[in-house]
C-alpha positions as CSV (number, residue, x, y, z in Angstrom):
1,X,113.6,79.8,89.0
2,X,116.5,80.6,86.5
3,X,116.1,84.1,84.6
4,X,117.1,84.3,81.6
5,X,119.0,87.8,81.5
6,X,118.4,89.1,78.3
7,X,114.3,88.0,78.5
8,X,114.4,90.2,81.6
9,X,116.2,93.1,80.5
10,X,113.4,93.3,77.5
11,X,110.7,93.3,80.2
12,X,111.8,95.6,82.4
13,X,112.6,98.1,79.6
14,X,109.5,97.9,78.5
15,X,107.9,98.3,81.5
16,X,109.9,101.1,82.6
17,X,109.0,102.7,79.1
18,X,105.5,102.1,79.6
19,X,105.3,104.2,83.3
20,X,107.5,107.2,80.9
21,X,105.1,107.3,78.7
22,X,102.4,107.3,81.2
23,X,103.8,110.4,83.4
24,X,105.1,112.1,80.9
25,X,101.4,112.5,79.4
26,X,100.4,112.9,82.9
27,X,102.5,115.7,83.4
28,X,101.5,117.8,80.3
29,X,97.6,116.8,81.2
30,X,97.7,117.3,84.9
31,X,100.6,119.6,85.7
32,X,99.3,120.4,89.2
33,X,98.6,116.5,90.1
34,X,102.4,116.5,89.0
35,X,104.0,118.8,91.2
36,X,101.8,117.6,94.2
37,X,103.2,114.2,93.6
38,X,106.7,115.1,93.1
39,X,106.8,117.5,95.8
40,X,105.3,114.1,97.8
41,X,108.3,112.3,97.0
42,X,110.9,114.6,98.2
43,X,109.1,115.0,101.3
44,X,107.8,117.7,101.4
45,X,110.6,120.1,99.4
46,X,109.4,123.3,97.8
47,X,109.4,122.6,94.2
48,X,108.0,125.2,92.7
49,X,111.0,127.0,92.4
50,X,112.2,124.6,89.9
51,X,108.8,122.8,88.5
52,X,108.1,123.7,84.8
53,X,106.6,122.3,81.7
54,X,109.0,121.9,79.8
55,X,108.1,118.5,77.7
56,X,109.0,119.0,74.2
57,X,109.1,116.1,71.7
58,X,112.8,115.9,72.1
59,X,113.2,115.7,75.1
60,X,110.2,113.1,75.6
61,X,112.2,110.8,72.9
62,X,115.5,111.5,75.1
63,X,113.8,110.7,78.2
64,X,112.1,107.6,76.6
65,X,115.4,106.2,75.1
66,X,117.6,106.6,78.0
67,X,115.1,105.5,80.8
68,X,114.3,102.3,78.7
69,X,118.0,101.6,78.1
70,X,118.4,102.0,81.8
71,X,116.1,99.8,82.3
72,X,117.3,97.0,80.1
73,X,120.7,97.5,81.8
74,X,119.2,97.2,85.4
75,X,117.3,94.4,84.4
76,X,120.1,92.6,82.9
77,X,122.6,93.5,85.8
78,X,119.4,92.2,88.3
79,X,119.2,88.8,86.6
80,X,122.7,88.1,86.2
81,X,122.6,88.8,89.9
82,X,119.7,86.6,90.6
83,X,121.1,83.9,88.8
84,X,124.8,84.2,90.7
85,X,123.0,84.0,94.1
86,X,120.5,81.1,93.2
87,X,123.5,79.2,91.9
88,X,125.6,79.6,95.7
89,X,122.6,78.5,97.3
């Protein structure tokens, strides 16, 4: 199956907005649930040192706009790839 690398860029920036959008209000509703996950991910690492709310509507628009384009670039990048490797096959 072919992707087509612009249709997949779109999906996976939306998608990758969608899970920003979903911690971000996560974070401001459940700060402690937050940390404990974070601190999860890094294995363990003290993070209350450097854990803060600090999600003020610019910098949830920044985050938005940057993480989606990242995403549409990964996406993009991924099926260009996809389709490079399918085609040696």
């Amino acid at each position: 199956m072919k992707h087509e690398p612009k249709v997949t860029a779109k999906a996976l920036a939306a998608k990758i907005g969608l899970i920003y959008v979903v911690c971000a209000v996560s974070i401001v509703l459940f700060p402690g649930l937050a940390m404990t996950i974070a601190q999860s991910w890094f294995h363990g690492l003290d993070l209350s040192k450097i854990f803060g709310l600090r999600v003020t509507p610019g910098s949830f628009v920044l985050g938005f706009i940057t993480s989606t384009a990242g995403g549409g670039l990964v996406g993009y990048v991924f099926a260009k790839a996809y389709n490079y490797f399918l085609a040696s096959k």
